[in-house]
C-alpha positions, 0 to 999 in steps of 0.5 A: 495504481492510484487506488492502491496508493490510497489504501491503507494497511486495514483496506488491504486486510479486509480484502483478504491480502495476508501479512506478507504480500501486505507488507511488500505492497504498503513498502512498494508503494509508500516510497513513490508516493512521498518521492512524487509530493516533495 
C-alpha cells in the first residue's frame, strides 16, 4: 500500500491500469495519505 501511495497518475497508466479503476485508485488513496501527514 506504501508503494501505491507514491505512485502517480502516469505510473499507474504505464502499467496498463485503464482511466476508470485509475481514478478510484488515486480518489482512494489521496485522501488517507493527506489525513496521515496533518
Amino acid at each position: 500500500m506504501a508503494a501505491l501511495r507514491q505512485m502517480g497518475e502516469s505510473d499507474l497508466k504505464d502499467m496498463g491500469v485503464p482511466m476508470g479503476p485509475r481514478k478510484k485508485i488515486l480518489l482512494a488513496v489521496g485522501p488517507q495519505s493527506k489525513q496521515r501527514q496533518i
